[in-house]
C-alpha positions in Angstrom: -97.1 -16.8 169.0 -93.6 -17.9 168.8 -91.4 -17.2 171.9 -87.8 -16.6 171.8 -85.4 -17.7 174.6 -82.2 -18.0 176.1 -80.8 -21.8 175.7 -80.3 -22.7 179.5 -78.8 -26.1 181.4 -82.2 -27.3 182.2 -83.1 -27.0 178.3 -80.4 -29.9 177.5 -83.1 -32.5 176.2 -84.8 -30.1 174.1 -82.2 -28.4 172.5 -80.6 -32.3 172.5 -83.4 -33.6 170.1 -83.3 -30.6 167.7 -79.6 -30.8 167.5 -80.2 -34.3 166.7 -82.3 -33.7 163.9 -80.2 -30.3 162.5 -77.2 -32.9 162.1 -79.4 -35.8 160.9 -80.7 -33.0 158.2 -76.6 -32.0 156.8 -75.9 -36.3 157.0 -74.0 -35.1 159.6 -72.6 -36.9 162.6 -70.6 -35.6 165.6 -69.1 -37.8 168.8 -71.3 -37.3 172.1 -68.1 -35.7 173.7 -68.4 -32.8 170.8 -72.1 -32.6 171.4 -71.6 -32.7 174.9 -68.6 -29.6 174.8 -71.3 -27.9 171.9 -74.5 -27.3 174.8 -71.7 -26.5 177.8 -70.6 -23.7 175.9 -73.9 -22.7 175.0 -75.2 -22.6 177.9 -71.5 -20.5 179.4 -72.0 -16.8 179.1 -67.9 -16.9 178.8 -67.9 -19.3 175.9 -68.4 -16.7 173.4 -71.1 -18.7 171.8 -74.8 -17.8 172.0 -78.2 -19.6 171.2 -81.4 -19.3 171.7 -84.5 -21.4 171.6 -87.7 -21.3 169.2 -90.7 -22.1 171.6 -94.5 -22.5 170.2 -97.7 -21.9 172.0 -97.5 -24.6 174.2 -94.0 -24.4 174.8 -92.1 -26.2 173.0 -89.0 -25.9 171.4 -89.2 -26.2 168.1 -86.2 -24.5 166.7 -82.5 -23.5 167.7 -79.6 -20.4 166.7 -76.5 -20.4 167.3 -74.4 -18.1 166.4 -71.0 -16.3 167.2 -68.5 -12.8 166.7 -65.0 -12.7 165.6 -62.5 -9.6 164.9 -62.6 -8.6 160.7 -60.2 -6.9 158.7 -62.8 -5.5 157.0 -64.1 -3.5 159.1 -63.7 -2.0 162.9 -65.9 -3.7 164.4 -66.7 -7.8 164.4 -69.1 -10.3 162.1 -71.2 -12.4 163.4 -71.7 -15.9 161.8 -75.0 -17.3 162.3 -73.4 -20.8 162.3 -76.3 -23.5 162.9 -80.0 -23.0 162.4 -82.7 -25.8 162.7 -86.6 -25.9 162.7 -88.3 -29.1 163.5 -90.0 -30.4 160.4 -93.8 -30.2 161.9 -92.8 -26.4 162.9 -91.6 -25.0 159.6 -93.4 -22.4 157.3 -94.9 -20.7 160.5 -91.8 -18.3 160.5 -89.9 -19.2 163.5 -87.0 -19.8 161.1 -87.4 -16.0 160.1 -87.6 -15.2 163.6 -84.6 -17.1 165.1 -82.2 -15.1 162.0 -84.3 -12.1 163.2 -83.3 -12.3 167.0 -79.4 -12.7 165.8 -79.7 -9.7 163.4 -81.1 -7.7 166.4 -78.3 -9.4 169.0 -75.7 -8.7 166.2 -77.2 -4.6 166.0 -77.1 -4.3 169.7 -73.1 -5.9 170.0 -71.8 -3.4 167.2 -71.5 -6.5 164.6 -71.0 -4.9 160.8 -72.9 -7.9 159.6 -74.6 -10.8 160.3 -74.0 -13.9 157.8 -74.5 -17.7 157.1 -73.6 -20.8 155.1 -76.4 -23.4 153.5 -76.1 -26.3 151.2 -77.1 -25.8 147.9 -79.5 -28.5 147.8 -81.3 -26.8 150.8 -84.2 -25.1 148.9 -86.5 -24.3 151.5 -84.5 -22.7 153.6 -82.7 -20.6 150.8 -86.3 -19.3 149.7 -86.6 -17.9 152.8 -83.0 -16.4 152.8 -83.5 -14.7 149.4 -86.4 -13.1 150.8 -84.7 -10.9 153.9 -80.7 -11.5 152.7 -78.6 -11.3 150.1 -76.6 -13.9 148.7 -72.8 -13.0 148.7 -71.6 -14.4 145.4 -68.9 -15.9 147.7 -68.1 -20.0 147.4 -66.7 -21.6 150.6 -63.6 -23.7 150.4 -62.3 -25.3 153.5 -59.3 -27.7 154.2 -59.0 -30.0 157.7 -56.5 -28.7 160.1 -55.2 -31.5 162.1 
């Protein structure tokens, strides 16, 4: 059964190697000092940024959530944007993807969030059958420029 946990200072490696691979997945690539700011406030109740681990029966991790609030004009209370989410390859289509946006929805429900909501690439197929089946797809298209 797939366990759910807090991501902690002494889960560094871990969450290190899925991070790795969630940023190899996008073609992305971030300096160590980013990476290195990233798990701190992870692991700082303060920081205003939350994640969790995906653990399997033996332990270990084998997927990661992050996710955060902000204020909306949209509504009285906050959002909360589910803002990276990663299952290791060998891991996937046993539902701890499902799980992981689960344990935000319920986090977001308990905080007095209005909604919970994510971004994907259009290319990313698997993940968006499994987003089709327990969201719904906004309609919306992202634009963003660089600040700075």
């Amino acid at each position: 059964m797939t366990m759910i946990s807090p991501i902690t200072a002494a889960d560094h490696d871990e969450w290190l190697a899925l991070w790795t691979g969630y940023l190899a997945f996008y073609e992305a690539t971030l300096d160590d000092a980013t990476t290195a700011a990233t798990f701190a406030r992870l692991v700082d109740p303060a920081s205003g940024i939350h994640g969790v681990l995906a653990r399997d029966d033996d332990g270990r991790a084998i997927g990661v959530v992050h996710w955060l609030t902000h204020p909306a004009t949209w509504t009285a209370t906050d959002y909360c944007y589910l803002e990276d989410l990663f299952v290791a390859p060998d891991a996937r289509g046993a539902g701890a993807g499902r799980l992981l946006i689960e344990h935000v929805r319920d986090w977001a429900e308990q905080h007095g969030s209005a909604k919970v909501y994510w971004l994907t690439a259009e290319s990313n197929a698997t993940a968006r059958a499994l987003y089709d089946r327990i969201a719904s797809r906004s309609g919306l298209i992202q634009y963003q420029i660089k600040a700075g």
